[in-house]
N, CA, C and O atoms as a MOPAC input file, in Angstrom:
PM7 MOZYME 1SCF
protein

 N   -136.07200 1   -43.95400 1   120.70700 1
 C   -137.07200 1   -44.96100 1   120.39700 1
 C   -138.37300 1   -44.29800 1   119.95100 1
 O   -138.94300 1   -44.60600 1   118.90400 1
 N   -138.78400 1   -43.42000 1   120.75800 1
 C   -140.21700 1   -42.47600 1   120.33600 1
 C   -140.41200 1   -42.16800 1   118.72800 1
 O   -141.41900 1   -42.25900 1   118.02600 1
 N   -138.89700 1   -41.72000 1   118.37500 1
 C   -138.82800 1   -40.79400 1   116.52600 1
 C   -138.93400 1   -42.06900 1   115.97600 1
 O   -139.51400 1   -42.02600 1   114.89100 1
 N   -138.51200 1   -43.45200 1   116.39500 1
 C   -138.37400 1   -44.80900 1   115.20600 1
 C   -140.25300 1   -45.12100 1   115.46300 1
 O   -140.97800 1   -45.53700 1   114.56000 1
 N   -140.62600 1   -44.87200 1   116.56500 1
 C   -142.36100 1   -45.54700 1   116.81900 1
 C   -142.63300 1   -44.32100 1   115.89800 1
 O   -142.96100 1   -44.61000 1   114.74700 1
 N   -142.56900 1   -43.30800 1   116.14100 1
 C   -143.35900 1   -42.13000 1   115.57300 1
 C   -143.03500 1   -41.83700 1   113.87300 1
 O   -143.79700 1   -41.15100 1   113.19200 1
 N   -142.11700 1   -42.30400 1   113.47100 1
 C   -141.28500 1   -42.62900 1   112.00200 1
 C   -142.73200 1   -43.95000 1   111.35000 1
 O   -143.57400 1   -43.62700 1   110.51200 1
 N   -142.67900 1   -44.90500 1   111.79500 1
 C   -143.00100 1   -46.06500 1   112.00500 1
 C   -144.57600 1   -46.36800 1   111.97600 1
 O   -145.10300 1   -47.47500 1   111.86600 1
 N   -145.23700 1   -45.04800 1   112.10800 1
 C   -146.67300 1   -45.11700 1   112.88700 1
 C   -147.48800 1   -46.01400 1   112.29800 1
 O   -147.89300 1   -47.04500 1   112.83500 1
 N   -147.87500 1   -45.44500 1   110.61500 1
 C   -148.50200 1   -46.22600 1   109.74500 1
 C   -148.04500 1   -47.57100 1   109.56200 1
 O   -148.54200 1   -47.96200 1   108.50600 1
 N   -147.36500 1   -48.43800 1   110.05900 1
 C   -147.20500 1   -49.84400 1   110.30900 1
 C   -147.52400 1   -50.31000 1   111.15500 1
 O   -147.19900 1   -51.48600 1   111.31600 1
 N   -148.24200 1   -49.71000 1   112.03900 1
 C   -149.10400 1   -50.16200 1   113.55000 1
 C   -150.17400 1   -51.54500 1   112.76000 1
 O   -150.91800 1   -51.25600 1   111.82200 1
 N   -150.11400 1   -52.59400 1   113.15500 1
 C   -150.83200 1   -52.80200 1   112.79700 1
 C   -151.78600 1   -54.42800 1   113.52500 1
 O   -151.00000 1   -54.93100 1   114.32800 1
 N   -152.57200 1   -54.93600 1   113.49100 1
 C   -152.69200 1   -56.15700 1   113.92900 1
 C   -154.18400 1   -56.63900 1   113.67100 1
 O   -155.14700 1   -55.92200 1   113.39600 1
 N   -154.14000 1   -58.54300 1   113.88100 1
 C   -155.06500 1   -59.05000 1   112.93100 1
 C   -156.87700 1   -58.55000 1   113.50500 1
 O   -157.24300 1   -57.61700 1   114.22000 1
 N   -157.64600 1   -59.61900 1   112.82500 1
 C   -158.68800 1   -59.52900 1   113.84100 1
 C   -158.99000 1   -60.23500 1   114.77900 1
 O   -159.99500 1   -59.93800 1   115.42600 1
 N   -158.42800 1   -61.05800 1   115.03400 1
 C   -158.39200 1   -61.40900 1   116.66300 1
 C   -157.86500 1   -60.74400 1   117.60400 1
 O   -158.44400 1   -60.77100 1   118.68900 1
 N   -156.86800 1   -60.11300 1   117.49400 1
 C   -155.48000 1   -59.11000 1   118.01100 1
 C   -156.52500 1   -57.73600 1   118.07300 1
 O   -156.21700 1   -57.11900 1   119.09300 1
 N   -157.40400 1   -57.18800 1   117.50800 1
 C   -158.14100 1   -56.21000 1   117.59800 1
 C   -159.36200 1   -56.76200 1   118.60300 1
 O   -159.61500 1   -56.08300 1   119.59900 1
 N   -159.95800 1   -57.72300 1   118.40500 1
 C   -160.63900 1   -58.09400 1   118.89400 1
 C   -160.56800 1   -58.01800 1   120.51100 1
 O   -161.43300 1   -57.42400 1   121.15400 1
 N   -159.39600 1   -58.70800 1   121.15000 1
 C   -158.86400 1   -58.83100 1   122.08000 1
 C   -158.19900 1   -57.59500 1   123.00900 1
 O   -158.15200 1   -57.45400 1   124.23100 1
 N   -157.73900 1   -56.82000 1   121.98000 1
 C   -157.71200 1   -55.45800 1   122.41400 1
 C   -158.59200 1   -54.83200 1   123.01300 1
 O   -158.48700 1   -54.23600 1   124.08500 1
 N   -159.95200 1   -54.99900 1   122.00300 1
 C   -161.09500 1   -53.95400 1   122.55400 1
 C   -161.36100 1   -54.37500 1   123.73600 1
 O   -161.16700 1   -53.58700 1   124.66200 1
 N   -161.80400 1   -55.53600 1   123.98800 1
 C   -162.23400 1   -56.37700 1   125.01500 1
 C   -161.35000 1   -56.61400 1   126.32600 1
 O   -161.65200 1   -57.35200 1   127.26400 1
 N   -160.35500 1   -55.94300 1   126.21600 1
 C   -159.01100 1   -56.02600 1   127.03000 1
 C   -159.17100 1   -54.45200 1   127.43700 1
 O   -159.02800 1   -54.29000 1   128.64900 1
 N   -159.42400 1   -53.30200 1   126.73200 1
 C   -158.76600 1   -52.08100 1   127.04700 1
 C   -160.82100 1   -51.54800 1   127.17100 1
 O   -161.28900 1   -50.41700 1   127.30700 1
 N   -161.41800 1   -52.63400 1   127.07400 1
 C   -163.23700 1   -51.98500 1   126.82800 1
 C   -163.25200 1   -50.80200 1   125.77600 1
 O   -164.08800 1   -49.89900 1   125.81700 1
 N   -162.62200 1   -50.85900 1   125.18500 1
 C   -162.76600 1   -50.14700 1   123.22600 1
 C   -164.09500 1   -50.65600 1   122.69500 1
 O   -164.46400 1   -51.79700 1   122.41900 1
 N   -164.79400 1   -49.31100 1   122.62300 1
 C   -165.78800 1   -49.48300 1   121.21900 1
 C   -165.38300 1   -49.11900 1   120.03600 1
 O   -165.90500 1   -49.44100 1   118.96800 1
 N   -164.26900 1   -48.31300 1   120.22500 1
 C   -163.28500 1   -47.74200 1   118.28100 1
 C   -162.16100 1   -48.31800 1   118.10300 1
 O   -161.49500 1   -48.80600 1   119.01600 1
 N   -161.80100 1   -48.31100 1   116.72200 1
 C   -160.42100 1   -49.30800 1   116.19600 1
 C   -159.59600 1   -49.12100 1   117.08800 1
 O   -159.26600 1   -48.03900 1   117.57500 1
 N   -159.15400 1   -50.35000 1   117.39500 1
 C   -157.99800 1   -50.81100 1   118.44000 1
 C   -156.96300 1   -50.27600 1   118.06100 1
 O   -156.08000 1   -49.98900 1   118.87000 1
 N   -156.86200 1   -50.05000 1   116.87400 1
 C   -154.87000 1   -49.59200 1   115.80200 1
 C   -155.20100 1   -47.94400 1   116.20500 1
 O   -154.40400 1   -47.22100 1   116.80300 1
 N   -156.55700 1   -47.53200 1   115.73500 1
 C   -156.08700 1   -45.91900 1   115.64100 1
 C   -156.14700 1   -45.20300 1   117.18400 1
 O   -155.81200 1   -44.04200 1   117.42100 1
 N   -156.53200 1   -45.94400 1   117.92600 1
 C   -156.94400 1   -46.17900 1   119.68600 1
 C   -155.42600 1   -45.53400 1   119.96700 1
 O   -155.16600 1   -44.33800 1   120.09700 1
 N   -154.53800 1   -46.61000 1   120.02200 1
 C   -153.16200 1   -46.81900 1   120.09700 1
 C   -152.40700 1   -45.62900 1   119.18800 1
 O   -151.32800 1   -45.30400 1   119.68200 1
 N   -152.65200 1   -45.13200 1   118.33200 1
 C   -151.95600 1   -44.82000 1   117.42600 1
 C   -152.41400 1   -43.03500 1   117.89500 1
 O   -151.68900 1   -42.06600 1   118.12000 1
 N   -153.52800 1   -43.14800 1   117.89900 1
 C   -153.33900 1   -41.49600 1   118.72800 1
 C   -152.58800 1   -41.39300 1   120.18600 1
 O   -151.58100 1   -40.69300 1   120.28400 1
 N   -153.14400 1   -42.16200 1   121.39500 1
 C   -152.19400 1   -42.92900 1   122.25600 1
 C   -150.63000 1   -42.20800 1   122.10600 1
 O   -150.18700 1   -41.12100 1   122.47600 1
 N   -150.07500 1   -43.28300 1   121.43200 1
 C   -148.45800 1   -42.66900 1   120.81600 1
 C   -148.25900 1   -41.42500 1   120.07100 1
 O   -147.10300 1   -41.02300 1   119.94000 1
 N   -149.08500 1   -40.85800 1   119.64000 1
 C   -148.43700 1   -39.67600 1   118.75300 1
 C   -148.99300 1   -37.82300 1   119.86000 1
 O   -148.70300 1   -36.63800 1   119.69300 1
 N   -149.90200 1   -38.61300 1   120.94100 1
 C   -150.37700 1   -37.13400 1   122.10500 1
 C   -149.05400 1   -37.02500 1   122.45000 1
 O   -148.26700 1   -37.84100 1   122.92900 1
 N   -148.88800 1   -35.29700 1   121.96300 1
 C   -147.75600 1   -34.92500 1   122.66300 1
 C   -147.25900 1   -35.07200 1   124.08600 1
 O   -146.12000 1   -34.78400 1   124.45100 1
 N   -148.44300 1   -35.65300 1   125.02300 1
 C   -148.28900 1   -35.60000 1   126.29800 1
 C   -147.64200 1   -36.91200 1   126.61600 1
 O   -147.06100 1   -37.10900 1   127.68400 1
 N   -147.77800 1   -37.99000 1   125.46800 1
 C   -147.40300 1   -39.42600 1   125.72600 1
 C   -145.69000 1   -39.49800 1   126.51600 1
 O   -144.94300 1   -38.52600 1   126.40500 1
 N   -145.20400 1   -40.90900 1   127.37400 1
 C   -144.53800 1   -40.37900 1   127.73300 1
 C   -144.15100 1   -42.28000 1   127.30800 1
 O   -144.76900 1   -43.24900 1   127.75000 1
 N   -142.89300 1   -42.30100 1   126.29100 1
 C   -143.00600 1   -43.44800 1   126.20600 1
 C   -141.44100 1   -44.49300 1   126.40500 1
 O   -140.60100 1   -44.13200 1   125.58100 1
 N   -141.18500 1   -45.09700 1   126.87400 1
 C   -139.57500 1   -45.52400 1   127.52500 1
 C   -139.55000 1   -47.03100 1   127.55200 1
 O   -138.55100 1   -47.62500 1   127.96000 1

């Protein structure tokens, strides 16, 4: 599953409410997509 998310990355994507809600959910002051998207690609991530 990790190689199809990590295949996949640049399709992360979601609206502006969905960002919105993110930030305000996770207390993000930076893009909610690239937040997530480094998130998944730290080698340390551990994802199942």
């Amino acid at each position: 599953m990790k190689n199809a998310l990590i295949e996949n990355i640049v399709r992360l994507h979601t609206t502006e409410l969905g960002a919105e809600r993110i930030r305000r959910n996770l207390g993000l002051t930076e893009d909610p997509v690239e937040w997530c998207r480094s998130k998944i690609l730290d080698k340390n991530a551990v994802i199942g």
